[in-house]
Structures are given as structure tokens and as C-alpha cells.
C-alpha positions as CSV (number, residue, x, y, z in Angstrom):
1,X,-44.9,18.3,6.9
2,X,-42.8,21.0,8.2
3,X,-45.6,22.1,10.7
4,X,-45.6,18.9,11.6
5,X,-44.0,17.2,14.8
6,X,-41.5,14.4,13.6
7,X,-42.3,10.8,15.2
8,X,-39.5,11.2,17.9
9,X,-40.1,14.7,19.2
10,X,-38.5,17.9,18.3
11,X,-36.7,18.2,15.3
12,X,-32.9,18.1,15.4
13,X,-31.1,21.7,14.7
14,X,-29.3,21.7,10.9
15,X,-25.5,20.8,11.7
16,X,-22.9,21.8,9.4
17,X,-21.5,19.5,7.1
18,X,-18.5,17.9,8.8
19,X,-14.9,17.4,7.2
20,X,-13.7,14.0,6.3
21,X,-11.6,12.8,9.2
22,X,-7.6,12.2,7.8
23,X,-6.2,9.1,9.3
24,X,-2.1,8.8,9.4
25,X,-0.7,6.4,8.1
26,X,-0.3,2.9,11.2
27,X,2.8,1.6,11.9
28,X,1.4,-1.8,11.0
29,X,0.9,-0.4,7.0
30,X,4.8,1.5,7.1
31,X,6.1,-2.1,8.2
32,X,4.1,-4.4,5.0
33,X,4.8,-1.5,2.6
34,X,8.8,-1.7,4.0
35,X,8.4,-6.0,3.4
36,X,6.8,-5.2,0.0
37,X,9.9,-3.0,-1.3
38,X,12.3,-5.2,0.3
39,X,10.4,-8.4,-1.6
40,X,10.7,-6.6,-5.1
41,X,14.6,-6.2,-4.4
42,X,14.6,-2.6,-4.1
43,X,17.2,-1.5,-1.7
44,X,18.4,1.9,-2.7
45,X,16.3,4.8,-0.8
46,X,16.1,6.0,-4.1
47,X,14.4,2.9,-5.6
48,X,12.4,2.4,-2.8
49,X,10.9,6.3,-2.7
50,X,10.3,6.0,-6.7
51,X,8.0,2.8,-5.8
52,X,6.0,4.4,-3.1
53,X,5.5,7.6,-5.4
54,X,4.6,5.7,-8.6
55,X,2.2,4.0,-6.5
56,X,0.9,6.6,-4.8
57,X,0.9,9.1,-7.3
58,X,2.5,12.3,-6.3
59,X,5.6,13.0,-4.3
60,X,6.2,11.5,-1.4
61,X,9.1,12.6,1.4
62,X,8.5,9.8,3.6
63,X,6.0,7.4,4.8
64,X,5.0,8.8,7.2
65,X,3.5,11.8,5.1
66,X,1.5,9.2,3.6
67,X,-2.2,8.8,4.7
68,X,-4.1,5.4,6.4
69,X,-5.9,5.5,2.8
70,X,-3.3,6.2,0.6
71,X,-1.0,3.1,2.8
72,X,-3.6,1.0,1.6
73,X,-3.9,2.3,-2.2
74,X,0.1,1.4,-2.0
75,X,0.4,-2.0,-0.3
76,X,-2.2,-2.8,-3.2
77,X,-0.6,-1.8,-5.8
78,X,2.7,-2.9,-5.1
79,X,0.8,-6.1,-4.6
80,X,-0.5,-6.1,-8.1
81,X,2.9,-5.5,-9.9
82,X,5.3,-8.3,-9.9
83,X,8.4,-8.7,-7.9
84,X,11.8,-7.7,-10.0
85,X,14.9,-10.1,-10.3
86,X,13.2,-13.6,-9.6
87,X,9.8,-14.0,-11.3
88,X,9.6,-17.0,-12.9
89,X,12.9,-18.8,-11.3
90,X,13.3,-21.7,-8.9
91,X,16.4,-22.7,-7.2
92,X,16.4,-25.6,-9.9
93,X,16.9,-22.7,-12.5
94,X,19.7,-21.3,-10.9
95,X,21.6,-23.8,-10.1
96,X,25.7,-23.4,-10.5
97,X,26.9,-27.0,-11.6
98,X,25.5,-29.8,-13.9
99,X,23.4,-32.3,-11.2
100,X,23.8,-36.3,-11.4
101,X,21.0,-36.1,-13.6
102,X,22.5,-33.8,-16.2
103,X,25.2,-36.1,-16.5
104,X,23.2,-38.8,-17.6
């Protein structure tokens, strides 16, 4: 087959293999993972970057070093683990005073 012409004319040249293209990180993805730490109650910076890098998986200075991939890879795993402080609460739990119906 190799003297042969290919069905749609000359055969195309051999192209290097071409690097994986590295997308940054959208403003769209900083702005859920920013609603995802502030939904688990994590306000410190220090908190907040021990979350991103446990989700992540290595070091990370800010999220903006973080890649389009890797913004995803977080957002889903911050998804997965559950929110601290309130799981498993309702206002009915937390309620300050003994209600008419306590009283009964």
C-alpha cells in the first residue's frame, strides 16, 4: 500500500506529535470554587488554601495557578465532601427557646 495513491490524493507529510494544550483556570470556576469554600464555613485563607490543596493534590499559591482541568477536579471534590458546621441541622434544631409546643 505504500506505493499506492491514498483515495484523496497525495499523502499528507508526518507532523510531529503536538503538546497538550494547558487551559487557565476561568473566572467562572475561581467564582464556584470561592462559593464552595464559603458554603463549607471555611473563612480563614489558611482554611480555604488547605481545601483547595487537599483537593487538588499538591500545593497551591493561588487559584489562579490552578489549571481549567484541575478547577474542575476541585469544584468536584469539594462537591463530594460534606459541608462542615451544619450537616444534618435545621433551624428547628437550633432553636434558642422552648416553642408553644414544647410547653405542652
Amino acid at each position: 500500500m505504500n506505493d499506492e495513491l491514498s483515495l484523496f490524493g497525495e499523502e499528507p507529510a508526518l507532523k510531529a506529535p503536538v503538546a497538550p494544550v494547558i487551559a487557565p483556570i476561568a473566572d467562572w470556576q475561581i467564582d464556584l470554587l470561592r462559593k464552595a469554600l464559603d458554603a463549607r464555613g471555611l473563612t480563614t485563607m489558611s482554611e480555604r488554601q488547605s481545601a483547595i490543596e487537599a483537593a487538588a493534590g499538591r500545593r497551591v499559591e493561588s487559584l489562579r495557578t490552578l489549571t481549567h482541568d484541575e478547577g474542575l477536579h476541585v469544584l468536584s471534590r469539594l462537591a463530594q465532601a460534606p459541608a462542615s458546621g451544619r450537616v444534618g441541622k435545621s433551624a428547628w434544631d437550633d432553636r434558642d427557646e422552648d416553642t408553644w409546643i414544647d410547653r405542652l
